[in-house]
C-alpha positions as CSV (number, residue, x, y, z in Angstrom):
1,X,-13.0,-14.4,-8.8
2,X,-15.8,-13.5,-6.3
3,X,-17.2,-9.7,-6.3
4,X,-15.3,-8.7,-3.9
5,X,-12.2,-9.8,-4.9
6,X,-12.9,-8.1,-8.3
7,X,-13.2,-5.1,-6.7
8,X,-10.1,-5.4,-4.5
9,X,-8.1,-6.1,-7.4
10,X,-9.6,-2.8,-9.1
11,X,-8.7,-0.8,-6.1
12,X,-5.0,-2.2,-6.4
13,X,-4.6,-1.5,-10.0
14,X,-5.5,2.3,-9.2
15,X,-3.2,2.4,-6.1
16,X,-0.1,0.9,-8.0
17,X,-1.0,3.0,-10.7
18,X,0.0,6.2,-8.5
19,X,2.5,4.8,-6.6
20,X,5.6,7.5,-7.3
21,X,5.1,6.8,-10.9
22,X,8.2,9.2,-11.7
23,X,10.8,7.3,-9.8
24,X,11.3,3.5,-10.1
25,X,8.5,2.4,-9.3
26,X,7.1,3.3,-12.6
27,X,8.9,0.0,-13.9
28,X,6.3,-2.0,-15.0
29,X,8.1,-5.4,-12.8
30,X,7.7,-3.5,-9.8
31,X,4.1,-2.7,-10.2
32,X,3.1,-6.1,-11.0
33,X,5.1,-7.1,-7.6
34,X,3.1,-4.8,-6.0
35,X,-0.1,-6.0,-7.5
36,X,0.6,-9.6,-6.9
37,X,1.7,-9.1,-3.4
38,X,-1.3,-6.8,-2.7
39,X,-4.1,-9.3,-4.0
40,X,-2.7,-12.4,-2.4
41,X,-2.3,-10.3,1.0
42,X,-6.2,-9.2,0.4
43,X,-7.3,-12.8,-0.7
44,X,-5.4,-14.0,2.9
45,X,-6.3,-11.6,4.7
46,X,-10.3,-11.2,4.0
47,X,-11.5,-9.9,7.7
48,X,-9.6,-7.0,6.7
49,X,-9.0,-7.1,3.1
50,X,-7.2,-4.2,0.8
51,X,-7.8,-0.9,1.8
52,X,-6.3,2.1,0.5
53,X,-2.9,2.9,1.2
54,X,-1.6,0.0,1.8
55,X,0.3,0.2,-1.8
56,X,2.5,3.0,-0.1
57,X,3.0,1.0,2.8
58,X,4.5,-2.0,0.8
59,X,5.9,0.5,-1.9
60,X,8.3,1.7,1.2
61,X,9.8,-1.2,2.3
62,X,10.3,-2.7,-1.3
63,X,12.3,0.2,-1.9
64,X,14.7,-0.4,1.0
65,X,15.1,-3.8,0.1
66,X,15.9,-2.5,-3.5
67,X,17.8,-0.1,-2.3
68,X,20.2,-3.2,-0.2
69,X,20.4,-5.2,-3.3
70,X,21.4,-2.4,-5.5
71,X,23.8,-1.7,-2.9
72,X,25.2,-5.2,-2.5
73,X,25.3,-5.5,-6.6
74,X,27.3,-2.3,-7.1
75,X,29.8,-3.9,-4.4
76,X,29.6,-7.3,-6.3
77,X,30.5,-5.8,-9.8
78,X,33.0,-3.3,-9.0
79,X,36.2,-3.6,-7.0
80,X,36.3,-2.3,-3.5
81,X,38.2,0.7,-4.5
82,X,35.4,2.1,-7.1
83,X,32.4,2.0,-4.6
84,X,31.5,5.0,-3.0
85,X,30.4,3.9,0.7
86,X,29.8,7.2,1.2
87,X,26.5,7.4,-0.5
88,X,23.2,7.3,0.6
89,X,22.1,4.2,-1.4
90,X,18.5,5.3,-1.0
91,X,18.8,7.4,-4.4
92,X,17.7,4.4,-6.8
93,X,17.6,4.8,-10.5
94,X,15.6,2.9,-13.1
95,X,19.2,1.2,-14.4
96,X,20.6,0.4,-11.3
97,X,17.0,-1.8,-10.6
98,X,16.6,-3.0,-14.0
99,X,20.2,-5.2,-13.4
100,X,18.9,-7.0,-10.1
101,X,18.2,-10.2,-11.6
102,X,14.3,-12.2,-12.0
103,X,15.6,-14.3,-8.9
104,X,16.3,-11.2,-6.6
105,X,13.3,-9.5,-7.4
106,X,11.4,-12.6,-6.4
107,X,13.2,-12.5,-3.2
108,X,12.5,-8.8,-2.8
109,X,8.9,-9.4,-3.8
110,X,8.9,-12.2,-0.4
111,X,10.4,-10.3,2.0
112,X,8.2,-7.1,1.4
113,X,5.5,-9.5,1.8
């Protein structure tokens, strides 16, 4: 790893690190995503690189594509008549993540890149 990659994977670790740490992003899968997605955007992107921030910026839409597959699990495991379509969806909790499967996170983990 060159300097400057070094020190752009520092910077990460610090961002993802205070990424809404109290809500679900304090999973520890979801911060590696974030890591992994930020350094390989950084490595490909090296005119302008990681620069602060941009942890918040992924961090948002990885939630709404959490958010969808929580939504579309709760409607795969229950019967139509015991999901509320009323709710928001956007309220996630640490359970309702931690049963989206390896393969869906990897999916999430590509689209929010």
């Amino acid at each position: 790893m060159s300097s400057i990659e070094k020190k752009s994977y520092k910077q990460i670790i610090i961002d993802v690190k205070r990424t809404n740490p109290e809500e679900v992003f304090g999973l520890k899968v979801l911060k590696d995503m974030l890591v992994r997605m930020l350094f390989v955007w950084a490595f490909k992107h090296p005119s302008s690189g990681y620069v602060q921030g941009m942890n918040d910026l992924a961090a948002t839409f990885m939630y709404v594509f959490l958010a969808e597959a929580v939504y579309e699990n709760k409607v795969h495991t229950k019967s139509s008549g015991e999901v509320d379509y009323t709710s928001s969806g956007y309220n996630l909790t640490i359970d309702e993540v931690a049963l989206l499967s390896e393969e869906r996170l990897g999916h999430i983990e590509a689209d929010t890149f």
